[in-house]
C-alpha positions in Angstrom: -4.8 -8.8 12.7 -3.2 -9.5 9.6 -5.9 -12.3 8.6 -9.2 -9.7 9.3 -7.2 -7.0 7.3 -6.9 -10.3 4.6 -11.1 -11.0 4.8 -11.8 -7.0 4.7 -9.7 -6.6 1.7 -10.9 -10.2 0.2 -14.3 -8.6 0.8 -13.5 -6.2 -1.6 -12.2 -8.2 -4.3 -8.6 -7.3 -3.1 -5.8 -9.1 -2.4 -2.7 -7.6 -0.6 -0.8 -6.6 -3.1 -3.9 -5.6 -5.7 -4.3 -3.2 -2.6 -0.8 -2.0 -2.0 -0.7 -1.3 -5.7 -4.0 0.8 -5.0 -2.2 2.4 -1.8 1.2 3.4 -4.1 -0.9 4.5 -7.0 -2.6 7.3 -4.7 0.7 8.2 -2.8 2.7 8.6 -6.0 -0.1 9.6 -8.3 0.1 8.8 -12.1 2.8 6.6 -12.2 4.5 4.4 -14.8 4.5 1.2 -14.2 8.1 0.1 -14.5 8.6 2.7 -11.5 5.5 0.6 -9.8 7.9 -2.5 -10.1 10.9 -0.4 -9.0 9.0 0.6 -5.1 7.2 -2.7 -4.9 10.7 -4.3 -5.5 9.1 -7.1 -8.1 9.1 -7.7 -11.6 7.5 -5.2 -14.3 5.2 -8.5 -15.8 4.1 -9.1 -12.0 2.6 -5.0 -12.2 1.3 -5.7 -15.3 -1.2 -8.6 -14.6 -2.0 -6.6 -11.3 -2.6 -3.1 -13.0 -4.8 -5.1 -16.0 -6.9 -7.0 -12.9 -7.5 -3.8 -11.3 -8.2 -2.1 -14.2 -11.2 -4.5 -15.2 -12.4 -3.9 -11.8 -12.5 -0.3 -12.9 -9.8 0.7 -10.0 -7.3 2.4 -12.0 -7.1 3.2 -15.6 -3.7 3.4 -18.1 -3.7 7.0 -19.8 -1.1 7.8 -22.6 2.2 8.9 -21.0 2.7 13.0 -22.3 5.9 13.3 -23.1 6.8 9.2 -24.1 4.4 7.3 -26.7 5.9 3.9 -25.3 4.6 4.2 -21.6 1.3 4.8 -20.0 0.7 6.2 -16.8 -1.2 4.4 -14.1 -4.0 6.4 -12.2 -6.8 5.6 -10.0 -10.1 6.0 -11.4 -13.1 7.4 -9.4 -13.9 4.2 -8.2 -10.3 3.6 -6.7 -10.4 6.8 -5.2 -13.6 6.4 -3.1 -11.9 3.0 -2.4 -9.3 4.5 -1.0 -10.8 6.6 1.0 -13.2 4.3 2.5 -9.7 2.7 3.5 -8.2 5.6 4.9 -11.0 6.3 6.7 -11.6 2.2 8.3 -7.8 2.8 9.3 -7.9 5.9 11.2 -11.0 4.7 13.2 -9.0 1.5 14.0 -6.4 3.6 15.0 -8.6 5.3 16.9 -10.5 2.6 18.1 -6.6 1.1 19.5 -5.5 4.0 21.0 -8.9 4.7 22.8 -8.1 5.7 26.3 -4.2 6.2 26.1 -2.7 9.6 27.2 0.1 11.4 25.4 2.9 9.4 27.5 1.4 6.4 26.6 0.9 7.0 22.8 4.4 8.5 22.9 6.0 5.7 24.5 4.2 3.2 22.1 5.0 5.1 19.0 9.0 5.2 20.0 8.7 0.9 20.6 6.6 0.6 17.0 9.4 3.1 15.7 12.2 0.7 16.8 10.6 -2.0 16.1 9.5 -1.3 12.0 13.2 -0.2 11.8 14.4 -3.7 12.9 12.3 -5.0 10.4 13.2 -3.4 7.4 16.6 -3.6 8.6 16.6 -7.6 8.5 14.2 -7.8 5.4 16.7 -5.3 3.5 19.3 -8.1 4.6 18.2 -11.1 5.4 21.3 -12.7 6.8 22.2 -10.1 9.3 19.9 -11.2 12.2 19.1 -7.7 14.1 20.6 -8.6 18.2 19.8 -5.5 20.0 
């Protein structure tokens, strides 16, 4: 899953992180980029070459910050928008396309295993040396 999710984004002219950068820009809206850095937990110069690729694309644009001349804010351009929701829209009919044919136990029970599961793994990626036993 994770290498077709790869080729449709490569497809694109995305990598992973060009397009989680995209994803955060749209949930957070015009956003600095030092508080990009601070959510994607990496460096400010790592933001930087990613906002200045996906700005030549014409993805997301830097506007002057209102209220401080040293900061820009970070927004998605019409392009990046349509973008993003031509991604929105591929991910709910995969979700669709998965859940085909399950009834409400089913989902329910599925969703309470993913739940528990995503939990575990930000637990051990949060901290790395305490293995998760339950």
């Amino acid at each position: 899953m994770h290498a077709q999710m790869q080729a449709g984004l490569a497809e694109r002219g995305l990598s992973l992180s060009r397009a989680i950068l995209l994803w955060q820009v749209a949930a957070d809206g015009p956003v600095i980029q030092r508080d990009l850095a601070v959510v994607l937990r990496v460096v400010p110069r790592t933001v930087t070459g990613i906002v200045d690729d996906l700005a030549a694309a014409g993805l997301l644009q830097r506007v002057p910050h209102p209220t401080d001349r040293r900061a820009f804010l970070v927004t998605l351009t019409d392009d990046g928008r349509r973008l993003i929701e031509t991604l929105r829209a591929e991910r709910q009919a995969l979700a669709m396309q998965l859940c085909a044919g399950l009834d409400g136990p089913d989902l329910e029970a599925a969703a309470t295993v993913v739940d528990l599961v995503a939990g575990r793994l930000a637990a051990a990626t949060a901290h790395p040396s305490e293995a998760v036993a339950s």
